[in-house]
C-alpha positions as a LaTeX table, in Angstrom:
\begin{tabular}{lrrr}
\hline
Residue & $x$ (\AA) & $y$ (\AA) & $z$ (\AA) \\
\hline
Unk1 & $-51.39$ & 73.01 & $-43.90$ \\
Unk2 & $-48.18$ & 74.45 & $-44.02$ \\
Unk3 & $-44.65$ & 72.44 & $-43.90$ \\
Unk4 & $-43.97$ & 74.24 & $-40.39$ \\
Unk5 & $-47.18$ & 72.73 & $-39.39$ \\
Unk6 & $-46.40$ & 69.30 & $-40.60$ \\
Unk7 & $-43.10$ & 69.73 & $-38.94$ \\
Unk8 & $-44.73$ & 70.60 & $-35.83$ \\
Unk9 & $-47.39$ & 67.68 & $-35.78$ \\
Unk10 & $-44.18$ & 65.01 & $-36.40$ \\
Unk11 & $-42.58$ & 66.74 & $-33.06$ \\
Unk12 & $-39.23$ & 65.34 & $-32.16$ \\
Unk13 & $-39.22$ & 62.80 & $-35.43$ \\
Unk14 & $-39.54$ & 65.81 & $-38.15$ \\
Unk15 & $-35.85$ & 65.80 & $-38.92$ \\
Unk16 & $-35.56$ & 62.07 & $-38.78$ \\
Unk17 & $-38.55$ & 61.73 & $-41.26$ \\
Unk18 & $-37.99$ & 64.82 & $-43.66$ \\
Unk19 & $-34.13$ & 64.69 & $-44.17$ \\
Unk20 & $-33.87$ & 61.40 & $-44.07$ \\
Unk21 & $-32.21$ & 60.11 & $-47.51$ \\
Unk22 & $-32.53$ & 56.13 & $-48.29$ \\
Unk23 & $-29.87$ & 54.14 & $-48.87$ \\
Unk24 & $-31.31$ & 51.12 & $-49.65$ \\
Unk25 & $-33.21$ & 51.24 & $-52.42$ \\
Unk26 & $-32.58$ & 53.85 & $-54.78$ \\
Unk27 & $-35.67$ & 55.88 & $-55.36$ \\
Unk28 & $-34.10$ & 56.17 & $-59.37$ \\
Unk29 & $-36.00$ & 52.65 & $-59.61$ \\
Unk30 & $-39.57$ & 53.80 & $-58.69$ \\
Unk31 & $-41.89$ & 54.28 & $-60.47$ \\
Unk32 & $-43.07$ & 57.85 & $-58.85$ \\
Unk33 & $-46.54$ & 58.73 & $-58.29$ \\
Unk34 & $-47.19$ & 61.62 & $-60.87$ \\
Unk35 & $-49.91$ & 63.09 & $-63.06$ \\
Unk36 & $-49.25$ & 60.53 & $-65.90$ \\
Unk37 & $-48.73$ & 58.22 & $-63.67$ \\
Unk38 & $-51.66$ & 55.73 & $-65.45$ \\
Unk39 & $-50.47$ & 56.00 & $-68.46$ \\
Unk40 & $-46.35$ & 55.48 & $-67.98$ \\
Unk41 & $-47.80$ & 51.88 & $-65.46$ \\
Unk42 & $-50.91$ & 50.77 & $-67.22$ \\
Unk43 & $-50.05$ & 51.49 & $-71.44$ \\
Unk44 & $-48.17$ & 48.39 & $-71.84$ \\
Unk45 & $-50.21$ & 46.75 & $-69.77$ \\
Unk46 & $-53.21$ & 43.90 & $-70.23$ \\
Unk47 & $-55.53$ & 46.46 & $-68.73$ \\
Unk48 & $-57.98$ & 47.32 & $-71.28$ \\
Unk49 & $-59.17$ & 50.82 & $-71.93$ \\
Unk50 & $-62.42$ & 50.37 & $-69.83$ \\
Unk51 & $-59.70$ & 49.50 & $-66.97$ \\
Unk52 & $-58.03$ & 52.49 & $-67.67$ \\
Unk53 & $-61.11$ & 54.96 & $-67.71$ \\
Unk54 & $-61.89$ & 53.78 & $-64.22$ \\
Unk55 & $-58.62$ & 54.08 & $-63.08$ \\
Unk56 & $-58.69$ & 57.68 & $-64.18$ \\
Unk57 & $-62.08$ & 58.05 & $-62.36$ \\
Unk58 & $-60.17$ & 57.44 & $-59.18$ \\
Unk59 & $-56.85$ & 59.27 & $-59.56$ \\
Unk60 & $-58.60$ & 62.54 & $-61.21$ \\
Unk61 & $-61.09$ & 63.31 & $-58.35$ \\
Unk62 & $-61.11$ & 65.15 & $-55.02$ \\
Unk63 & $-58.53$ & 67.56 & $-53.56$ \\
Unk64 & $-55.52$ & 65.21 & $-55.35$ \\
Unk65 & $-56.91$ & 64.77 & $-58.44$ \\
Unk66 & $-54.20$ & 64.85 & $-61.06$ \\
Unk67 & $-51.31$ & 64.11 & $-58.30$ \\
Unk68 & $-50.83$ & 60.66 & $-58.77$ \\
Unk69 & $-51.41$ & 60.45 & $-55.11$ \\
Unk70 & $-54.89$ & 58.88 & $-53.55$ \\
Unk71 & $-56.74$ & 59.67 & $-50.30$ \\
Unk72 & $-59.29$ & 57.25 & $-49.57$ \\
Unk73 & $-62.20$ & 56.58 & $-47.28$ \\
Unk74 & $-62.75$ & 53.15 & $-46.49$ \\
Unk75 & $-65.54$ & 52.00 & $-44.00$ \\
Unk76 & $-65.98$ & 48.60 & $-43.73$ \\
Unk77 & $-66.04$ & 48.22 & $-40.02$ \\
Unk78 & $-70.08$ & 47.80 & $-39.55$ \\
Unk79 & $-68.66$ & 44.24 & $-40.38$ \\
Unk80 & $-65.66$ & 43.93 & $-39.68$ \\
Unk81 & $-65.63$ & 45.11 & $-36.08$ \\
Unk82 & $-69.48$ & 45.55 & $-35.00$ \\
Unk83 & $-71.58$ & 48.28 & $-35.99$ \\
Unk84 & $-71.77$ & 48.98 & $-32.44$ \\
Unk85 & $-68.26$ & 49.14 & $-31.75$ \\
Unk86 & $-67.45$ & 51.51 & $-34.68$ \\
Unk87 & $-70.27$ & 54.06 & $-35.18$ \\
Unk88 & $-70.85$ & 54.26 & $-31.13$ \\
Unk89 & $-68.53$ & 57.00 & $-31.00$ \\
Unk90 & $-70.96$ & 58.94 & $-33.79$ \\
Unk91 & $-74.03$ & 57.77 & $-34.35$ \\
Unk92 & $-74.83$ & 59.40 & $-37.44$ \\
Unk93 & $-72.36$ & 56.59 & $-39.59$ \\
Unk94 & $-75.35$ & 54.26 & $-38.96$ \\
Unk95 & $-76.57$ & 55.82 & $-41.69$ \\
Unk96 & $-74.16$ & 54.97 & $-45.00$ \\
Unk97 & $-74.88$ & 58.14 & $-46.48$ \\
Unk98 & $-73.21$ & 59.69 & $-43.94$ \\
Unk99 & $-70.47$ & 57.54 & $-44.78$ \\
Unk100 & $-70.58$ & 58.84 & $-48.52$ \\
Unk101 & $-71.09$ & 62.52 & $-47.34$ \\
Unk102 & $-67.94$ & 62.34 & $-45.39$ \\
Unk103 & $-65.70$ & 60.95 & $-48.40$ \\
Unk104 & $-67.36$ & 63.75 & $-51.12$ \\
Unk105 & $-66.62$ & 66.52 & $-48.35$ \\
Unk106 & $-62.97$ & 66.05 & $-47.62$ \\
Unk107 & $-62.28$ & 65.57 & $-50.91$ \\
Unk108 & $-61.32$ & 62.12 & $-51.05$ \\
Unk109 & $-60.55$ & 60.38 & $-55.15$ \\
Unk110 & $-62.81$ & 57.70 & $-53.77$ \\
Unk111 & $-65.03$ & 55.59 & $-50.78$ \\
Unk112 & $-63.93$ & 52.17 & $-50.21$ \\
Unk113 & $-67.39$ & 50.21 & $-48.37$ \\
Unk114 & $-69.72$ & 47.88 & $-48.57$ \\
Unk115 & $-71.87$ & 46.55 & $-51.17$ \\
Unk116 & $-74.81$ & 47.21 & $-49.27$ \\
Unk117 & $-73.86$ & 50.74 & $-48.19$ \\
Unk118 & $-73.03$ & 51.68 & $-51.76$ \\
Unk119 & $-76.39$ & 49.21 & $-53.34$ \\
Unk120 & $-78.41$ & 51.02 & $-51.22$ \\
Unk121 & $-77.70$ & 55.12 & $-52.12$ \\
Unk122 & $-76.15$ & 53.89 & $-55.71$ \\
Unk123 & $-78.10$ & 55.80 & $-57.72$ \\
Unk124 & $-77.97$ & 59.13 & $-55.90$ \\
Unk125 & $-74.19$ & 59.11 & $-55.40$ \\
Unk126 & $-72.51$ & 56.73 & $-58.09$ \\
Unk127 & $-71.99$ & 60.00 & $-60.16$ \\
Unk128 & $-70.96$ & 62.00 & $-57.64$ \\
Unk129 & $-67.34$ & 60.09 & $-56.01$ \\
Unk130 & $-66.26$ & 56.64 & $-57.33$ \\
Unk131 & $-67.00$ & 53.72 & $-55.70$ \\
Unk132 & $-64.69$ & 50.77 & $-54.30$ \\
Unk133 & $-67.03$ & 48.00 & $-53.93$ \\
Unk134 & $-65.58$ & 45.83 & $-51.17$ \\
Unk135 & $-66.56$ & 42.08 & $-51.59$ \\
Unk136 & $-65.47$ & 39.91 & $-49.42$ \\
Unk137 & $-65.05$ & 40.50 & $-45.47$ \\
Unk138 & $-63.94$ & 38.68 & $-41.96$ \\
Unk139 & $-67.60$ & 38.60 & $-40.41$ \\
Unk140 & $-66.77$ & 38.09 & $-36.58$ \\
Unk141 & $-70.46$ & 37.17 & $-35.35$ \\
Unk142 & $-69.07$ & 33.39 & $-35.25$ \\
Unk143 & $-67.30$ & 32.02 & $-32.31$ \\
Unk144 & $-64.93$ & 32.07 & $-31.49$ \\
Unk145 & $-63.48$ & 34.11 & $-34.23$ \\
Unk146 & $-61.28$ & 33.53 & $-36.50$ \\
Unk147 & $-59.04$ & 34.72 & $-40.08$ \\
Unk148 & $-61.74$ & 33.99 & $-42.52$ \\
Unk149 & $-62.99$ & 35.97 & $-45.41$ \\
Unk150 & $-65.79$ & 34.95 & $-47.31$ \\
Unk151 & $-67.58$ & 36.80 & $-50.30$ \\
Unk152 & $-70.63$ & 39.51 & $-49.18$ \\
Unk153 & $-71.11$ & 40.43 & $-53.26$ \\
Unk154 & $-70.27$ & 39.65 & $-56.55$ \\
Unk155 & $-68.12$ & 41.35 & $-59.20$ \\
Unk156 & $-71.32$ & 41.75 & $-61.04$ \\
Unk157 & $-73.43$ & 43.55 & $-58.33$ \\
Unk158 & $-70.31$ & 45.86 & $-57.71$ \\
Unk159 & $-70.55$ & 46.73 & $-61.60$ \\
Unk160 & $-74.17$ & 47.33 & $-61.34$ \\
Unk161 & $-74.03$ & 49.51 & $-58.52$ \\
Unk162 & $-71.90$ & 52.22 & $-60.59$ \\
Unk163 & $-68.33$ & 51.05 & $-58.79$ \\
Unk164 & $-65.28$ & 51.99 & $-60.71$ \\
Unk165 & $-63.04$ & 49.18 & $-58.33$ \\
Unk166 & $-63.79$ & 45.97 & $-56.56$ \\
Unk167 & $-62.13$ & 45.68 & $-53.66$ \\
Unk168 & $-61.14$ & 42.41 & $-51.57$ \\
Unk169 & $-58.70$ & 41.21 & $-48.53$ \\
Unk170 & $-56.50$ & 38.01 & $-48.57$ \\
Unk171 & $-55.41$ & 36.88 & $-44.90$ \\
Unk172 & $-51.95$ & 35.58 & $-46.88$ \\
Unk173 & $-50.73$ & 33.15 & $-44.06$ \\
Unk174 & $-53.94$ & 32.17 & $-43.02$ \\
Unk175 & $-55.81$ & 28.74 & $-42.93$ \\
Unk176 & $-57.68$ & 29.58 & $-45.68$ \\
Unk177 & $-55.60$ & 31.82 & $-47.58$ \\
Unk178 & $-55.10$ & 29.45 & $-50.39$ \\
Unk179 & $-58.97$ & 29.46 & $-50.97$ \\
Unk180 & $-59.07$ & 33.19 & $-50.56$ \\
Unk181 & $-56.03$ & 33.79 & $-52.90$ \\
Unk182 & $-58.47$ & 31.53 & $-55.56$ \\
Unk183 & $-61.41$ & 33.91 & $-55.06$ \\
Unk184 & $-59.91$ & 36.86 & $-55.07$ \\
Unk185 & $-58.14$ & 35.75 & $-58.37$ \\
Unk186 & $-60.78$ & 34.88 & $-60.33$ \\
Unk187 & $-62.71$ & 37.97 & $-59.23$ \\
Unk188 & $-60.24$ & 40.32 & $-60.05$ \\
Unk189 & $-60.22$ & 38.78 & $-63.47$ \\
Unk190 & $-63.79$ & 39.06 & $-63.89$ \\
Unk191 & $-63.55$ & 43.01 & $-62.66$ \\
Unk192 & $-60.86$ & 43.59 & $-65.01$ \\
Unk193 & $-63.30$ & 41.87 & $-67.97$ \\
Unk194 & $-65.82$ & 44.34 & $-67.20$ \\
Unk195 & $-63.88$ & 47.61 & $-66.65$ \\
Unk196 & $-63.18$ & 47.81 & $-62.65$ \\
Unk197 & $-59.86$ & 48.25 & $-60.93$ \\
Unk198 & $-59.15$ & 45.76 & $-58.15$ \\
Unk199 & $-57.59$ & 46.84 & $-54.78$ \\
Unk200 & $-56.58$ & 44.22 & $-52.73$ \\
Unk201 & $-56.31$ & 44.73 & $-48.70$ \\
Unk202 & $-52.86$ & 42.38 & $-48.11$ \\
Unk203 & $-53.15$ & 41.40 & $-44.72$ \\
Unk204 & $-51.06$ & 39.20 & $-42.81$ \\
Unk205 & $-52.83$ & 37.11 & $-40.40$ \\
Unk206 & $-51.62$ & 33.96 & $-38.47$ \\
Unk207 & $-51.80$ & 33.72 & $-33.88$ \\
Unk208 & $-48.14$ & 31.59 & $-34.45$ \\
Unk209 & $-46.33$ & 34.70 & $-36.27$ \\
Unk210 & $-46.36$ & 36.02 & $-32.55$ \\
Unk211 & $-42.84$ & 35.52 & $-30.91$ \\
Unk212 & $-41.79$ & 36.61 & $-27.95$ \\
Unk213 & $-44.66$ & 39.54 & $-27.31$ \\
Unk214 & $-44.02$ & 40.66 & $-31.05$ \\
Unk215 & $-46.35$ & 40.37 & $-33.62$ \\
Unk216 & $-44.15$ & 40.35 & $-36.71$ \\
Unk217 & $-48.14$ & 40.31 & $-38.55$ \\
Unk218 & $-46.26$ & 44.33 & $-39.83$ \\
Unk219 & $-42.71$ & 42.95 & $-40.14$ \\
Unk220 & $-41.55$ & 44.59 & $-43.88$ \\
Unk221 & $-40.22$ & 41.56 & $-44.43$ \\
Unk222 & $-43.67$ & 39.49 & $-44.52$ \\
Unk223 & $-45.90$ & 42.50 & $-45.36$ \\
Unk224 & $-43.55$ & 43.11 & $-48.05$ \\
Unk225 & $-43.90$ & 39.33 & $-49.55$ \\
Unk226 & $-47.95$ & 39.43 & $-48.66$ \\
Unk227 & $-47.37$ & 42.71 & $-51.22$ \\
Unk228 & $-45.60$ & 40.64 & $-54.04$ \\
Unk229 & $-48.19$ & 37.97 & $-53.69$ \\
Unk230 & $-50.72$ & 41.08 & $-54.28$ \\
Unk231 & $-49.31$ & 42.10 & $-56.96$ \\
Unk232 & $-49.45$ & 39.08 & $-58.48$ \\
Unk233 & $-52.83$ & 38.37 & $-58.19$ \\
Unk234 & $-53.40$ & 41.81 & $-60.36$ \\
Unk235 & $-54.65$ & 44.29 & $-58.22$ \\
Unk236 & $-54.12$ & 47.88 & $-59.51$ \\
Unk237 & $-53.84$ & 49.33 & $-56.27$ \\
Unk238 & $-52.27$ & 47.71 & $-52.79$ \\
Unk239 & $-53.39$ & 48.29 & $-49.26$ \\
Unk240 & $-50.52$ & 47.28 & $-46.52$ \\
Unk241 & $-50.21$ & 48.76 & $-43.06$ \\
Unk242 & $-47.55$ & 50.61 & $-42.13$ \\
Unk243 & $-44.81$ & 48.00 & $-41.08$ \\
Unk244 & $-44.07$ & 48.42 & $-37.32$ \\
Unk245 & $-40.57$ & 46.24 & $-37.20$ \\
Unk246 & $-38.42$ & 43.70 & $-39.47$ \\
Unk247 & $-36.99$ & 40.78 & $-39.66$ \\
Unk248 & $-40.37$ & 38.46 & $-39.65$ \\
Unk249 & $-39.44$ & 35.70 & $-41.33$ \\
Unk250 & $-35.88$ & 34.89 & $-39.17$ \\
Unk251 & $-37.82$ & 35.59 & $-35.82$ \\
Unk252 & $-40.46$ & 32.90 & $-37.08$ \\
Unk253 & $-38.12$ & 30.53 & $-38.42$ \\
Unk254 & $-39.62$ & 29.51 & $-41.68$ \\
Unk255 & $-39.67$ & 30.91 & $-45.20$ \\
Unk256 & $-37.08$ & 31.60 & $-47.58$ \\
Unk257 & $-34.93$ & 34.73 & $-46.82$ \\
Unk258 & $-31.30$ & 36.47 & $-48.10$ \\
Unk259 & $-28.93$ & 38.39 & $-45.98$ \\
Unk260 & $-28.83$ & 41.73 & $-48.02$ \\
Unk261 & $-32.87$ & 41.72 & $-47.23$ \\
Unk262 & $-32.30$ & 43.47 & $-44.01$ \\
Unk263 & $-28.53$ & 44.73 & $-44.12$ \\
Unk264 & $-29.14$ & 46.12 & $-47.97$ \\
Unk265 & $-32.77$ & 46.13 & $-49.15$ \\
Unk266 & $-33.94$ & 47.44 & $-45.90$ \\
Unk267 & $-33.00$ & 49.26 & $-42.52$ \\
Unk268 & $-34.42$ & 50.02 & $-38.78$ \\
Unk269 & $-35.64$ & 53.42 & $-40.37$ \\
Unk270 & $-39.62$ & 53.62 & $-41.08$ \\
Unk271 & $-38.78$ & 54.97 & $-44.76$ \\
Unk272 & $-36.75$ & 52.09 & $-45.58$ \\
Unk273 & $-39.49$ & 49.54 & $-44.36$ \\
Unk274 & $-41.96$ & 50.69 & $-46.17$ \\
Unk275 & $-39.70$ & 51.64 & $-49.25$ \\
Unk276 & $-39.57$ & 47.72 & $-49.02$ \\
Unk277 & $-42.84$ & 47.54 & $-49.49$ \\
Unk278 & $-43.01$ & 49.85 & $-52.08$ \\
Unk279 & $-40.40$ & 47.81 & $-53.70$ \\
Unk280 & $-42.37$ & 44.76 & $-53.78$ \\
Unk281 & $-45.49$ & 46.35 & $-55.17$ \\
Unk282 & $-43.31$ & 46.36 & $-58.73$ \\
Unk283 & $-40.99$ & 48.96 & $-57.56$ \\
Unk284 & $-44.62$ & 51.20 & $-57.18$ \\
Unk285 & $-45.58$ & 50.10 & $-61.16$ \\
Unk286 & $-48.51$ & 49.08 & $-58.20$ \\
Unk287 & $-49.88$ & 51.61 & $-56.19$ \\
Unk288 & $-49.08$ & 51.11 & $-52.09$ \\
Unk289 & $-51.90$ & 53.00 & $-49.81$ \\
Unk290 & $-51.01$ & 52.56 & $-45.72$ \\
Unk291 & $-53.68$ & 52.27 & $-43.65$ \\
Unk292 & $-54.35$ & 55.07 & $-40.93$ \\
Unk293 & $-55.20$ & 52.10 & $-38.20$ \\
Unk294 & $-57.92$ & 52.23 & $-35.27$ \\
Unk295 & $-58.36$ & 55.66 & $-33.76$ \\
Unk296 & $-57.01$ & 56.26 & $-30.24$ \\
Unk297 & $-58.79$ & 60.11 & $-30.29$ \\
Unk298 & $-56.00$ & 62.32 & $-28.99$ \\
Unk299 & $-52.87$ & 62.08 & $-31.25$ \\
Unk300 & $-54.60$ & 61.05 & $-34.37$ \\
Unk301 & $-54.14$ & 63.86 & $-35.95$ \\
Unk302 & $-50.35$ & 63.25 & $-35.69$ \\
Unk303 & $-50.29$ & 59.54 & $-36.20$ \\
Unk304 & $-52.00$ & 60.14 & $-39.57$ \\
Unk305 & $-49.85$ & 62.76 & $-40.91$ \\
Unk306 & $-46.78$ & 60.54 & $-39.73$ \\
Unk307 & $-47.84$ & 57.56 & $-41.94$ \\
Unk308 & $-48.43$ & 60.34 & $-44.37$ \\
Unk309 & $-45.14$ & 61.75 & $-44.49$ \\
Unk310 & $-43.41$ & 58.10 & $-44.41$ \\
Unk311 & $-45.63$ & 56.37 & $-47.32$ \\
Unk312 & $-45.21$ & 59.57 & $-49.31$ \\
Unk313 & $-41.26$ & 59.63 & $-48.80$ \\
Unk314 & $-40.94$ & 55.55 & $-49.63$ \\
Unk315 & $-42.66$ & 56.31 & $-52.70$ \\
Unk316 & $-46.25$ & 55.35 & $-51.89$ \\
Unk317 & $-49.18$ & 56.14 & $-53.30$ \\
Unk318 & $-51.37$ & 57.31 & $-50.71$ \\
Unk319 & $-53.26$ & 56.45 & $-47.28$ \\
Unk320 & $-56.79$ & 54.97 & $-46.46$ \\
Unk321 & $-58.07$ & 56.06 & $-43.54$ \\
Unk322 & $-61.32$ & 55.24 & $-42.00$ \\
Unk323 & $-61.76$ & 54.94 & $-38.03$ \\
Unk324 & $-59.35$ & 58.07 & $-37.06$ \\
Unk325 & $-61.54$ & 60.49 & $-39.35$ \\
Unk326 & $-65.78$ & 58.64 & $-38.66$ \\
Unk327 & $-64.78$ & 57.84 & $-34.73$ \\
Unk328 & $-65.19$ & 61.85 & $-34.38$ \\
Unk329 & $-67.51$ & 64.31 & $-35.70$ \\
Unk330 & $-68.05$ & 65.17 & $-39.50$ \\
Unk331 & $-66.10$ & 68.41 & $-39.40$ \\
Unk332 & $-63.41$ & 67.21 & $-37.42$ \\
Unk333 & $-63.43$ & 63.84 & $-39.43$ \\
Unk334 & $-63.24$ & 66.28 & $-42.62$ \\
Unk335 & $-60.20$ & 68.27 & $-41.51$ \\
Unk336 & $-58.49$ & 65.54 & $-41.18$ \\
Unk337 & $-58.76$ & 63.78 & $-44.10$ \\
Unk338 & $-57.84$ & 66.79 & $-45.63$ \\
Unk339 & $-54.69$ & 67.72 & $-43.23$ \\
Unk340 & $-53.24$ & 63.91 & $-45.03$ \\
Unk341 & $-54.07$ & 65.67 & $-48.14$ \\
Unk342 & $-51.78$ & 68.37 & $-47.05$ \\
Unk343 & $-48.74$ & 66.41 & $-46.95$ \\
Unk344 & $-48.94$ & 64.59 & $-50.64$ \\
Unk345 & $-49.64$ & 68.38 & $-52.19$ \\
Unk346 & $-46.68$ & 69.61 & $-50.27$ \\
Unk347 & $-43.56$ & 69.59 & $-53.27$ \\
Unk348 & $-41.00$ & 69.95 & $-50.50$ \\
Unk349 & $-42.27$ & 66.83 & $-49.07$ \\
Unk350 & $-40.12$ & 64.48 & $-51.89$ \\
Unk351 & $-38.83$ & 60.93 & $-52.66$ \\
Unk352 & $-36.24$ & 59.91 & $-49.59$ \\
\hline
\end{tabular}
């Protein structure tokens, strides 16, 4: 895809988005997504060489291996959401090696799915992409539902399987986020111990961060801290969405906050927010992958390569994108996949 066609998929937003310049955080104190990007983060790190190896697995495959950039395929909606609900709109994803076709097709570094999708083809495709063994999920079979992730598989069966990362979400403001932040912990630990990279999914979930119609649940400000929290925990890589607005915390009236986070650290501009984000993933020492969000069919295709464009330019490390690209059929779910690939091989496409 060429840079006239990204500019014509962002449509009135392409100058806002490609000349826009941040002057918030200076992208001098990123770390930049590059080809030795694993080795300038992780050297000094406590991540032993095994860690390292299967870090490589996952940056040096697919269409950007070598880039410092990710494109993943994550499907973990069958539980999430209903199988029903998410494979209605193609029927072939009730099979998961569908599922594991798609991600080896587009040329994605890695699929990011469950541990019985992966248990059940390991052997046939654990040499073929790498695996993100996702372990814990928000089943929503109970009523009524509610923020709560339990554990589907163990660090142990994800190692077994052939998965070079574990995977895991924390609902940080949750009810049970404190028990989930405990769990993920010690699994990450164990991962670490036996060679897996951890990716952490760092939702924020709570009904009372609603105010006024807004759901501050993508404010930078609180996706930002559910980041540092990540972070902390030791996940190698970070999933976040896209934040939507600002200014979380104030609206919501609790937490501890500072002035220059929104008039200095931060702006109203999408780059900014998420270069907030980026910020609080160690200044992107930590990987940050946006999530390409629940397909709405016509206008994907631009939605996707707008998250693209504004992770990329905030210094982020990639997108994962699951529902806009198996909600259609293969080919089309292919193309674009690889149209988001586009946009983090494009060199004009640079640090805001």
């Amino acid at each position: 895809m060429s840079s006239s066609k990204i500019e014509e998929l962002l449509g009135s937003e392409a100058e806002r988005l490609l000349k826009h310049q941040c002057h918030t955080i200076s992208k001098d104190l990123l770390s930049k997504p590059s080809p030795g990007f694993i080795e300038k983060v992780f050297q000094n790190s406590n991540r032993s060489a095994q860690v390292l190896r299967s870090l490589a697995s996952l940056y040096n495959h697919g269409k950007l291996s070598g880039t410092g950039y990710l494109s993943i395929l994550p499907v973990d909606q069958g539980i999430e959401h209903s199988a029903g609900s998410s494979f209605a709109a193609n029927p072939i994803y009730f099979d998961p090696e569908n599922i594991l076709r798609l991600a080896s097709e587009a040329g994605c570094n890695a699929v990011a799915t469950t541990v019985g999708t992966l248990g059940i083809l390991s052997r046939k495709w654990a040499h073929k992409i790498p695996f993100i063994a996702k372990i814990n999920h928000n089943e929503l079979l109970t009523y009524p539902n509610k923020y709560e992730q339990i554990m589907f598989g163990s660090v142990e069966n994800a190692w077994n399987l052939g998965a070079a990362a574990v995977g895991a979400t924390v609902y940080f403001g949750s009810e049970g986020s404190n028990r989930q932040i405990m769990e993920v912990s010690s699994a990450f630990e164990r991962a670490h111990e036996l060679g897996m990279a951890t990716v952490l999914w760092c939702y924020v979930r709570n009904n009372d961060f609603t105010k006024k119609k807004v759901n501050y649940e993508t404010a930078a400000d609180l996706t930002g801290q559910a980041n540092h929290l990540g972070v902390a925990l030791q996940a190698d890589i970070v999933k976040q969405k896209l934040p939507e607005h600002n200014a979380g915390f104030t609206a919501i009236g609790f937490g501890k906050t500072d002035p220059a986070m929104y008039d200095k650290l931060t702006s109203d501009h999408p780059i900014d927010m998420c270069r907030y984000q980026v910020a609080n993933c160690y200044m992107g020492r930590i990987g940050l992958i946006n999530s390409g969000g629940s397909s709405l069919g016509e206008g994907d295709l631009e939605a996707v390569v707008r998250t693209a464009v504004i992770n990329k330019r905030a210094g982020g490390t990639g997108l994962i994108v699951g529902r806009k690209s198996f909600q259609r059929s293969m080919e089309d779910g292919i193309a674009l996949i690889q149209m988001i690939q586009e946009v983090y091989l494009d060199k004009s496409i640079d640090l805001a």
